[in-house]
N, C-alpha and C positions, 0 to 999 in steps of 0.2 A: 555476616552483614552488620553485627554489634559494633563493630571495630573501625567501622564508617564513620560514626561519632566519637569522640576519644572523652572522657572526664576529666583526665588530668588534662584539661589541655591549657598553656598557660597563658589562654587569651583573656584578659580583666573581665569582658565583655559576654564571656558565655554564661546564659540560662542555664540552669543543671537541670531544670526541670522542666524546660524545653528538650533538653537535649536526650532527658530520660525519655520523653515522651515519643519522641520521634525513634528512640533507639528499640523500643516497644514494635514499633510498624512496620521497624526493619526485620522485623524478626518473622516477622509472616513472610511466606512466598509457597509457590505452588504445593511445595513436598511439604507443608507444614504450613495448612492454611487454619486451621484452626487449633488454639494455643489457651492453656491453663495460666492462670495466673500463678500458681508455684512456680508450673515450669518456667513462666518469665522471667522469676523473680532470681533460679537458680541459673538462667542461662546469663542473665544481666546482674546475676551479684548484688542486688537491688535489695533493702529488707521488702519484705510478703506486705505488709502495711503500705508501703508508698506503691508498690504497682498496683494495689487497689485502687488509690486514691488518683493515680496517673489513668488508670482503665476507666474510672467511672467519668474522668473527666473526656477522656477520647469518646465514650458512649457516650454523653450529652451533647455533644460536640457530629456526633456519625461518625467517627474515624473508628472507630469499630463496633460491632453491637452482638449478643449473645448468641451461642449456635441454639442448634434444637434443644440442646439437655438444658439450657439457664444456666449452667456455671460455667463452661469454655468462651473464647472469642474468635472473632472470623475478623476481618477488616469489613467497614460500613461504606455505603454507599459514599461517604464523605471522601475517602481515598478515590473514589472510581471518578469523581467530579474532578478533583484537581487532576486526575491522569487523562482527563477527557479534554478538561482548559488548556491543560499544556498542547496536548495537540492538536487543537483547533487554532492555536497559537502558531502553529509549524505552518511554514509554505507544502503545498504538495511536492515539490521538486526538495525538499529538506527531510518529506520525510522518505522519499524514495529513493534518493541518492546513495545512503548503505546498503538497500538495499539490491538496487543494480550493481555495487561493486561487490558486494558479495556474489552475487550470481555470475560476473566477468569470472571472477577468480576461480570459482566450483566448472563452470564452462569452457573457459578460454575461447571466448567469443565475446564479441562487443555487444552491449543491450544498450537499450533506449526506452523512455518514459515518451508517450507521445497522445496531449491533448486534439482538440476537433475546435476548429473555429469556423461554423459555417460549413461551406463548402470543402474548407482546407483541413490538413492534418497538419501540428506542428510539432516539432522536437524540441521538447522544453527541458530534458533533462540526458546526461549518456554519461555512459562508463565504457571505455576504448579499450580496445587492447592493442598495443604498441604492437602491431606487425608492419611488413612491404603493402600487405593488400586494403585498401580502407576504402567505403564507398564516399559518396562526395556529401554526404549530407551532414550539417553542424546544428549546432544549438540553436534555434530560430527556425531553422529553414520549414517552408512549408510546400508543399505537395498535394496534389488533388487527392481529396476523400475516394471518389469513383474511381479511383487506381490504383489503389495501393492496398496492402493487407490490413495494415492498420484501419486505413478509412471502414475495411467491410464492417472491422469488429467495431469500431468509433459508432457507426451510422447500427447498428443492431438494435436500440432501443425504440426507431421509428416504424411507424405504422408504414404501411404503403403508401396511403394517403398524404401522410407526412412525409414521405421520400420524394413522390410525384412534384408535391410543392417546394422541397427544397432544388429540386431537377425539371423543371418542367420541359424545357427541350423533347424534342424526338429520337435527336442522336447524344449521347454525350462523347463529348472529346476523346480521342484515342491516344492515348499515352505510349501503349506497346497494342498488338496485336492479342494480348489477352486481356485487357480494359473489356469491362459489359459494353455493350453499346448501347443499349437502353436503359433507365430507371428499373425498368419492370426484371431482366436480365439481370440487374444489379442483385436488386429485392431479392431475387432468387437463388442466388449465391448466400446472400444474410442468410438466410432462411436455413439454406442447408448449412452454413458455418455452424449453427447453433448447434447442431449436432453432436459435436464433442467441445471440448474447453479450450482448444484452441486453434486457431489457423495456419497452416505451415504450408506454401507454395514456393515452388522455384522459380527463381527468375519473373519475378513476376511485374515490377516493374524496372529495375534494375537486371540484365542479362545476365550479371556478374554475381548478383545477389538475391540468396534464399533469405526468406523470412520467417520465420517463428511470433505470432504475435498471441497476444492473452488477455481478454479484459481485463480493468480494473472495474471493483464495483464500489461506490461511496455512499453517499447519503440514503438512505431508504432505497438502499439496491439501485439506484441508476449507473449508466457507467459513463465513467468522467476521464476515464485516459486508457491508453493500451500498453502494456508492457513489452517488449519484443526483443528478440536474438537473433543479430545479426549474424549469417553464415554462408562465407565463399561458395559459390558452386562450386568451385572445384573440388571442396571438402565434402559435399552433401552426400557421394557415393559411399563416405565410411562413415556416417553421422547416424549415433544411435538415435534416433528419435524419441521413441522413445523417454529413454532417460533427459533428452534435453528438453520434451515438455513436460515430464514428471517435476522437475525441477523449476521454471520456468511459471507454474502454475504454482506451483507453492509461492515460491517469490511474487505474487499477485495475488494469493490469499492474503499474504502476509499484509501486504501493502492495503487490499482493501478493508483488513482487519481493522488497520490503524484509522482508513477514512469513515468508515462504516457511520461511526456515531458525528460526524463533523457536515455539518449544513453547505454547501456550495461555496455559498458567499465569503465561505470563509479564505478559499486559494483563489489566490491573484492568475494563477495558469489554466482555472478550471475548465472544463467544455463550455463551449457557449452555445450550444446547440438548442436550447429553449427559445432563443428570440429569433433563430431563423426559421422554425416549426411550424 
């Protein structure tokens, strides 16, 4: 990580002790999260005097502050704020986007990031996989909540009460022959999805296509989009399941990881399911 920062570098304009300081930061990470000031000093070639002088400035500062013994360093809460601003700064669909194509690639199956507007589900983000077979669905498009896999996992965080008021009807719309026909029939589905971590039906509103879908959770654990894996039926008879939701659910850990600490307001894509509640 030192070698991210160069000294000799022969720009007029570089701070050396900015640049020490910052080359200091880099030097933490998981396998080496807490770090001596020697060994700073001998990893970064630095004399012992100035990574004092540099550490004591990053502790007044929070970018790093003493472990349990008083003589080692850990990174401070000051690092975890700028890694937090940064990504409250990202669109939802910016920060999901690596990681749906990572998962195309590990799968070889097309995924999709997909928000809840209301009544609607929509496709606000995908990573393809160039085959013959592709269902019809694009970036925008939106689909009834009450039929689709997506919607069951989207609509999960409502009460019954709050599903009745988002459905009040007696029948809801039949899309396919395996649509709930009631709110209450919906609810009931939710209810049992919750059971494991993710939802996988065939054919379910699509004949041609099996779905895989997987909450995301974001701000104070609500969930604000669904992750999902697009798969032919035709392929579903050899399809470990397994392993594709083993997978699949890490890629939606990972994803809520990043939103966990980040407030709603902050994605322009987020659910909008609170004002229709």
């Amino acid at each position: 990580m030192s070698e991210v920062l160069k000294m000799d570098a022969p720009d007029k304009y570089i701070v050396p002790g900015l640049a020490r300081g910052l080359r200091i930061l880099l030097e933490f990470s998981r396998q080496d999260s807490v770090l001596s000031a020697p060994e700073l000093a001998r990893r970064l070639d630095i004399p012992r005097s100035t990574v004092f002088r540099l550490l004591s400035t990053l502790e007044l500062l929070g970018f790093v502050e003493r472990d349990a013994s008083g003589r080692d360093y850990t990174l401070g809460l000051g690092v975890l704020r700028l890694g937090f601003e940064f990504l409250a700064s990202k669109e939802l669909t910016d920060l999901a986007r690596p990681i749906l194509d990572r998962l195309r690639d590990s799968l070889d199956y097309s995924c999709n990031l997909v928000v809840r507007d209301g009544r609607s589900v929509v496709y606000v983000a995908r990573s393809v996989v160039q085959r013959p077979f592709t269902n019809t669905v694009q970036l925008g498009t939106r689909l009834p909540a009450h039929a689709t896999i997506f919607g069951r996992v989207l609509l999960r965080d409502l009460s019954y009460e709050q599903l009745l008021d988002l459905y009040p009807e007696e029948q809801l719309h039949a899309s396919t022959d395996k649509t709930p026909a009631t709110a209450a029939e919906l609810f009931k589905r939710i209810q049992a999805d919750k059971k494991q971590d993710y939802v996988f039906e065939q054919g379910y509103f699509e004949p041609s296509v099996s779905t895989l879908a997987v909450p995301v959770f974001g701000y104070r654990g609500a969930v604000v989009a669904a992750l999902g894996v697009t798969v032919p039926s035709a392929r579903v008879d050899t399809l470990d399941l397994t392993q594709l939701a083993a997978q699949a659910c890490a890629a939606a850990r990972q994803l809520s990881q990043l939103l966990d600490h980040v407030a709603p307001e902050s994605h322009s894509f987020r659910a909008q399911n609170e004002r229709k509640q």
